[in-house]
RODO-2510 file (C-alpha; in nm, 4 decimals, decimal comma):
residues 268
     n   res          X          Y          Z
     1     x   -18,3098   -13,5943   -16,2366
     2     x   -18,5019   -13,6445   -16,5593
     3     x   -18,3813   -13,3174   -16,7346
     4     x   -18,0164   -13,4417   -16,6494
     5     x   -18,0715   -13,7989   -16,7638
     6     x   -18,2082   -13,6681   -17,1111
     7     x   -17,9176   -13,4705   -17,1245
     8     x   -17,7043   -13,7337   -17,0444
     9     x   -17,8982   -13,9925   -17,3278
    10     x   -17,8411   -13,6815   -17,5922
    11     x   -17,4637   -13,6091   -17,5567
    12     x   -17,4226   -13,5639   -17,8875
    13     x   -17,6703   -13,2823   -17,9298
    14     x   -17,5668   -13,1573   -17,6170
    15     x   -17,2161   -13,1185   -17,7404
    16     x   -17,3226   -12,9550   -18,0633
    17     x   -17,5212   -12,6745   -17,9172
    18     x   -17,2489   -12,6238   -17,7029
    19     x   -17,0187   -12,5453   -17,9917
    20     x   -17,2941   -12,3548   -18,2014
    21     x   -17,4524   -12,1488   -17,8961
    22     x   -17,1218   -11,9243   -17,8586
    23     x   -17,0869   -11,8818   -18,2692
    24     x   -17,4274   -11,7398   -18,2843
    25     x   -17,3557   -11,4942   -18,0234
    26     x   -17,0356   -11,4179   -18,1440
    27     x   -17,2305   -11,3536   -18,4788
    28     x   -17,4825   -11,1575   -18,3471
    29     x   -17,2628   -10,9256   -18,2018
    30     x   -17,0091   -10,8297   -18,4450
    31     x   -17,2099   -10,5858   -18,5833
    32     x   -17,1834   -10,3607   -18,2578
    33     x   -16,8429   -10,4413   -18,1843
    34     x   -16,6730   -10,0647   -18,2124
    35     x   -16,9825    -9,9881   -17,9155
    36     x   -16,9559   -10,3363   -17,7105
    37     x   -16,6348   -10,3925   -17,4733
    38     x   -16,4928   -10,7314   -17,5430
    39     x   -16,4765   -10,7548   -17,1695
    40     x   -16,8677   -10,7526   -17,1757
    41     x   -16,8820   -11,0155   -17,4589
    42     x   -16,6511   -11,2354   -17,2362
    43     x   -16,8767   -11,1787   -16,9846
    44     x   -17,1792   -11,3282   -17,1773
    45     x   -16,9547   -11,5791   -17,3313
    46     x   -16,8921   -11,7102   -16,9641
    47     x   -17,2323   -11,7108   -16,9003
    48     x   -17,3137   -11,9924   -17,2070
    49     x   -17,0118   -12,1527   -17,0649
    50     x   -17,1196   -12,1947   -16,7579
    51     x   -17,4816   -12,3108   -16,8857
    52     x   -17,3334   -12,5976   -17,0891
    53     x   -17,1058   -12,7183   -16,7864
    54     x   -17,4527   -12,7309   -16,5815
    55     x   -17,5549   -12,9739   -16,8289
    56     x   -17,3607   -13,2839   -16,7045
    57     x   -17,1826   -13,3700   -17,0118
    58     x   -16,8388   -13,3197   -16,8428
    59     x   -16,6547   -13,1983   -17,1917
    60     x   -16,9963   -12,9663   -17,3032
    61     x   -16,8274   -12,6900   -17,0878
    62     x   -16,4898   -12,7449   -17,2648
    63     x   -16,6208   -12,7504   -17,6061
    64     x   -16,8300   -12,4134   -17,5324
    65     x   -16,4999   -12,2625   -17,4034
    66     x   -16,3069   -12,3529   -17,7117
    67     x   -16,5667   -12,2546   -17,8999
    68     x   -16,5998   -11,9180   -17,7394
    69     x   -16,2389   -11,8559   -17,7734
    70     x   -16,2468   -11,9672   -18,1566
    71     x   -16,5645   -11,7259   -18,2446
    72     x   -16,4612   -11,4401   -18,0195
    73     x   -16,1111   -11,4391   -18,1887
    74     x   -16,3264   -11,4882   -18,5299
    75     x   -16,5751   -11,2132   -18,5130
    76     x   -16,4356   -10,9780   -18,2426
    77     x   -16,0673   -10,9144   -18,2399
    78     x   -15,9116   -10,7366   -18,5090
    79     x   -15,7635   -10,8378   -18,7569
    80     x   -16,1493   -10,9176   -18,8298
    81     x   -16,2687   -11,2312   -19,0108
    82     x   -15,9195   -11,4308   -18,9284
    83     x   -15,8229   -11,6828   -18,6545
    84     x   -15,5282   -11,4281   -18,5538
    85     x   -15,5361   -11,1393   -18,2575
    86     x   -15,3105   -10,8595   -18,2585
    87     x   -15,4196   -10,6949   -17,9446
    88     x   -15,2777   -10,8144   -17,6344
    89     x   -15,5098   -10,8263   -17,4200
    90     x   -15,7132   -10,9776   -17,6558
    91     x   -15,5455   -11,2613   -17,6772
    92     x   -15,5647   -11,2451   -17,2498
    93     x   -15,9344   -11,2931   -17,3206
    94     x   -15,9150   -11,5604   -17,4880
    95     x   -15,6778   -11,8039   -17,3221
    96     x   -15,9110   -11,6962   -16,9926
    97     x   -16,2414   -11,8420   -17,1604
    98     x   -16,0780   -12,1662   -17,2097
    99     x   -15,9335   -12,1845   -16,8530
   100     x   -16,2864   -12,0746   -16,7066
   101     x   -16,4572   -12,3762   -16,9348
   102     x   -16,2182   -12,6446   -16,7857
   103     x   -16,2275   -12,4860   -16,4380
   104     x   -16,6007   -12,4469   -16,4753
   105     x   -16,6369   -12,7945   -16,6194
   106     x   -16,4404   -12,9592   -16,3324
   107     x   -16,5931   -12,8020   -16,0919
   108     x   -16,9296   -12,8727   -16,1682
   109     x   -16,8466   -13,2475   -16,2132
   110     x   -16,6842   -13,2517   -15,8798
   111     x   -16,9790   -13,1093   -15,7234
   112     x   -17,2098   -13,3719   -15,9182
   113     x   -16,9642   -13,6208   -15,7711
   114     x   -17,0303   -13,5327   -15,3965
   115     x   -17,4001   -13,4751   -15,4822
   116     x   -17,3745   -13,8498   -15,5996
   117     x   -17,1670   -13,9507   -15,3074
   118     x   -17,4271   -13,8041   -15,0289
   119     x   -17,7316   -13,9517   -15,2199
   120     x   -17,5697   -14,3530   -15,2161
   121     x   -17,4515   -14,2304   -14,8625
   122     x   -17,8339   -14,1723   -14,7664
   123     x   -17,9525   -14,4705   -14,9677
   124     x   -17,7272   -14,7282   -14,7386
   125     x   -17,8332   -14,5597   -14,3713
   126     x   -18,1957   -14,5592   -14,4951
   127     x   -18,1384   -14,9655   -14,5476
   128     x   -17,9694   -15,0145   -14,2332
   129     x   -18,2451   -14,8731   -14,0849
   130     x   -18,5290   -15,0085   -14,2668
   131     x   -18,3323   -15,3387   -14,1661
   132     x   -18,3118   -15,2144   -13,8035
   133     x   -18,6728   -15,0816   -13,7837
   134     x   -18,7640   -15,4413   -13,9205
   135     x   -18,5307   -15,6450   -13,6531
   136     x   -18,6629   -15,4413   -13,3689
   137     x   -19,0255   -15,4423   -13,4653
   138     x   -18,9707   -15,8066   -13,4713
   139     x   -19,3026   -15,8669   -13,7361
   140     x   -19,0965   -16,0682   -14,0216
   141     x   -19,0552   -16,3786   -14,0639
   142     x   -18,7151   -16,5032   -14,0759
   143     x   -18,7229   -16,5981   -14,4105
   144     x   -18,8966   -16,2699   -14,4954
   145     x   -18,5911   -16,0662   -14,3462
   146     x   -18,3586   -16,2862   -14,4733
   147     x   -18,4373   -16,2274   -14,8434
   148     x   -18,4693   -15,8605   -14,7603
   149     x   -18,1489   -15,7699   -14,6127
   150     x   -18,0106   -16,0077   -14,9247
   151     x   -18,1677   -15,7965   -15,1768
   152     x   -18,0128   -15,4804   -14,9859
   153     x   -17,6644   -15,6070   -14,9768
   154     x   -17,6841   -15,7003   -15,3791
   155     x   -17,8144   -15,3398   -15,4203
   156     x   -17,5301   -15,1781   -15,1755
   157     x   -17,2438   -15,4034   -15,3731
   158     x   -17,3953   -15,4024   -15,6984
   159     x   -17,3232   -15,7706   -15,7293
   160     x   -17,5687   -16,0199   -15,9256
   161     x   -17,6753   -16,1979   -15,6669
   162     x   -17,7111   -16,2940   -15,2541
   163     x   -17,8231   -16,6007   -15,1196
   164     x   -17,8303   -16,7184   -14,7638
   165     x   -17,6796   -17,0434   -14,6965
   166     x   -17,7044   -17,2172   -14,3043
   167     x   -17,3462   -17,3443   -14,3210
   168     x   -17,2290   -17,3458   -14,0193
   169     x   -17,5427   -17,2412   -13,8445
   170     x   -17,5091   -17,3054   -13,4282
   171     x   -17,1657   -17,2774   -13,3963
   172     x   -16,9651   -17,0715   -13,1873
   173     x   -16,6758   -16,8306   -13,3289
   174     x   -16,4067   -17,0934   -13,2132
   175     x   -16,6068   -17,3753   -13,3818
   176     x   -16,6705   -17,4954   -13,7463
   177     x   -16,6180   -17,1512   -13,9554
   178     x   -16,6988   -16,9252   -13,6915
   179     x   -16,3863   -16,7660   -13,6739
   180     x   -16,3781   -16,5703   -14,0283
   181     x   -16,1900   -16,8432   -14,2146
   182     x   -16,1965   -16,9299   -14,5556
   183     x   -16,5985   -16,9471   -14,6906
   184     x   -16,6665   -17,1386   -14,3390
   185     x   -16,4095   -17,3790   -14,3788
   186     x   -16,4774   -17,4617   -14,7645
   187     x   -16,1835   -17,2073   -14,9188
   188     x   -16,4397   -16,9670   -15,0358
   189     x   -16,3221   -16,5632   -15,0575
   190     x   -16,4714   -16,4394   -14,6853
   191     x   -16,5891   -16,0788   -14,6021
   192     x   -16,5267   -15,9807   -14,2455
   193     x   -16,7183   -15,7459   -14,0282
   194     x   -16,5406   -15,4500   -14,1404
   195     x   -16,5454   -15,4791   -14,4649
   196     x   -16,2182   -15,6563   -14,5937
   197     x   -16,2065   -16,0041   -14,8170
   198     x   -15,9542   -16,2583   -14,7298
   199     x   -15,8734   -16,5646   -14,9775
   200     x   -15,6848   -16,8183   -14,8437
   201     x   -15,5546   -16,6231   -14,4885
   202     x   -15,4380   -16,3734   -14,8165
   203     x   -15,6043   -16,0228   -14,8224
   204     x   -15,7653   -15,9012   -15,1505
   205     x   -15,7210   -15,5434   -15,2813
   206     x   -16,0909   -15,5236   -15,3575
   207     x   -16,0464   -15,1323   -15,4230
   208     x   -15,8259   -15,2339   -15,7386
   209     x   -15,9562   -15,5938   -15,8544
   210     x   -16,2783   -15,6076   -15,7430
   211     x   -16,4768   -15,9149   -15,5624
   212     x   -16,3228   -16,2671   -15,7061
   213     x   -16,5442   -16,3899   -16,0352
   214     x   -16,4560   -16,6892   -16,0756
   215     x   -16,6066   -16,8273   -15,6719
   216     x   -16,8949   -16,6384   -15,4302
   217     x   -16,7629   -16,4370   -15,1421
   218     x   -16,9081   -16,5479   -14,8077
   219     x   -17,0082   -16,3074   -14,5585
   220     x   -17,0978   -16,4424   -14,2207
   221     x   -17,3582   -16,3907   -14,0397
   222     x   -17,2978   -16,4234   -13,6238
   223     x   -17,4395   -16,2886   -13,3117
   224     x   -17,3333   -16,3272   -12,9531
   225     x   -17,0266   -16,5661   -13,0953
   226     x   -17,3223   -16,7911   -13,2890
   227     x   -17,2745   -16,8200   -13,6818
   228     x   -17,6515   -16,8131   -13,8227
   229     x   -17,5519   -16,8785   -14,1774
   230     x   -17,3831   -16,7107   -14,3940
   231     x   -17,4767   -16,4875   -14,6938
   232     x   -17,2797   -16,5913   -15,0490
   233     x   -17,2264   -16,3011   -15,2515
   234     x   -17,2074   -16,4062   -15,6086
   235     x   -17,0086   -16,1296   -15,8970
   236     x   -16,9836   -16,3055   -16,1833
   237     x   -17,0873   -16,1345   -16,4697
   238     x   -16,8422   -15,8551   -16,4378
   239     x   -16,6037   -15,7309   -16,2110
   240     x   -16,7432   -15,4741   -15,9194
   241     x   -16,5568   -15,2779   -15,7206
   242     x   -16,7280   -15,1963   -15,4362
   243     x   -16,5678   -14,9418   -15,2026
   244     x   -16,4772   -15,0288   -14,8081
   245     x   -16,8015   -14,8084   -14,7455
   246     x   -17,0358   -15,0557   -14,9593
   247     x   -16,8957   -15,3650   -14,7855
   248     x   -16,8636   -15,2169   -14,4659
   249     x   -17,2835   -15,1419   -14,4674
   250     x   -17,3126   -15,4890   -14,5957
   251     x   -17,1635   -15,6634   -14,3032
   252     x   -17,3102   -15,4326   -14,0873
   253     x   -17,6900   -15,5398   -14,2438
   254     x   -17,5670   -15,9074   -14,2226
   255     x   -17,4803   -15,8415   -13,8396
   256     x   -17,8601   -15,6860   -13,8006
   257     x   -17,9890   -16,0109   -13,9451
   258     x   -17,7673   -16,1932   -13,6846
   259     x   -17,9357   -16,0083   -13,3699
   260     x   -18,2892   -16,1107   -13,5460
   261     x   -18,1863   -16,4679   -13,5732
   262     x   -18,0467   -16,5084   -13,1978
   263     x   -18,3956   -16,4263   -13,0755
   264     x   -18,6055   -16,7149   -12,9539
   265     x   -18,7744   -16,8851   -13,1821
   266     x   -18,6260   -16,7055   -13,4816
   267     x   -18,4713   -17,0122   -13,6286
   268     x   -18,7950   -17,2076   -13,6514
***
């Protein structure tokens, strides 16, 4: 992680040695080019391609395959010393190490994708059950565990901030807010148990908008049909779109805080 996020803080070097890596090979091996197949100098040129793709900089891999392309035409296909290629198949060569750099480059920021993917993946069960451990164990206070699981949904959503607010606290899902309405009654954006925001009875394409800005989302907490409170998410600053997996975890840690609350003597 820290060799890829001082790659990532040097792009532009990164990017330049990608471009100068394949001219001094190129260089280097003109002189034996009657004795060295071009197929074995694509070869190695594939090989720096690869490298720079491996970097992280998504476009290091394409610059090192145009690049490659440029130099190998330069110094290794005749006519010599001119960005022109008579030979076929040299020209086959070519086109090839610019298709492998994309592919390559694509590829390699896909799999850095999915690598990111399982890593948040991990990061939300290992809060749920932190948050579990914590409800069963039963050695917080409720405060304590209240301010937890709030800093655990503002890391899952990335918003600015999560209080807990009692609105609505003791009533049943048929009473005052229990039902999912509005912000508990008060026309606030509301988060249900599985994830989806309603304004207004009016679902909200969170996917392509992102949580509302301009009021704080409320996410209820219940157990057993008994609001506890409610947690009021607050993006403000900027715009977050956090995915149905994000919001799903959060109502499901907001639904662990409910079970802790509905035991005796929690609300004391």
């Amino acid at each position: 992680m820290r060799a890829e996020s001082f790659l990532q803080a040097h792009r532009t070097w990164v990017g330049v040695v990608s471009a100068v890596l394949p001219l001094v090979a190129c260089a280097a091996l003109a002189p034996f080019r009657e004795s060295v197949a071009n197929t074995d100098v694509a070869l190695a040129l594939v090989l720096l391609i690869v490298a720079a793709a491996s970097t992280g900089v998504r476009w290091a891999g394409v610059v090192a395959a145009v690049s490659s392309a440029v130099w190998f035409d330069f110094f290794l296909t005749r006519p010599y010393h001119q960005l022109t290629i008579a030979n076929r198949e040299d020209v086959e060569t070519a086109v090839l190490l610019v298709i492998v750099g994309v592919a390559v480059s694509e590829i390699a920021h896909w799999g850095r994708r999915q690598q990111a993917r399982a890593s948040r993946q991990e990061g939300y069960l290992s809060g749920v059950v932190r948050t579990s451990a914590a409800v069963a164990a039963g050695r917080e206070s409720p405060d304590t565990l209240t301010s937890h699981v709030a800093d655990q949904i503002t890391d899952v959503l990335r918003i600015d901030d999560c209080r807990f607010d009692r609105t609505g606290a003791g009533s049943s899902n048929g009473d005052h807010g229990g039902g999912g309405g509005d912000g508990d009654g008060d026309g606030l954006p509301t988060m249900d148990s599985d994830g989806h925001v309603t304004r207004r009875g009016r679902p909200l394409d969170v996917d392509r908008y992102g949580l509302p800005t301009d009021a704080e989302t409320a996410l209820v907490v219940r157990s057993g049909g008994v609001v506890h409170g409610r947690f009021l998410l607050v993006a403000a600053t900027e715009v977050v779109h956090p995915t149905l997996e994000q919001r799903q975890v959060a109502a499901t840690l907001a639904s662990q805080l409910g079970a802790a609350l509905s035991k005796p003597g929690a609300q004391s």
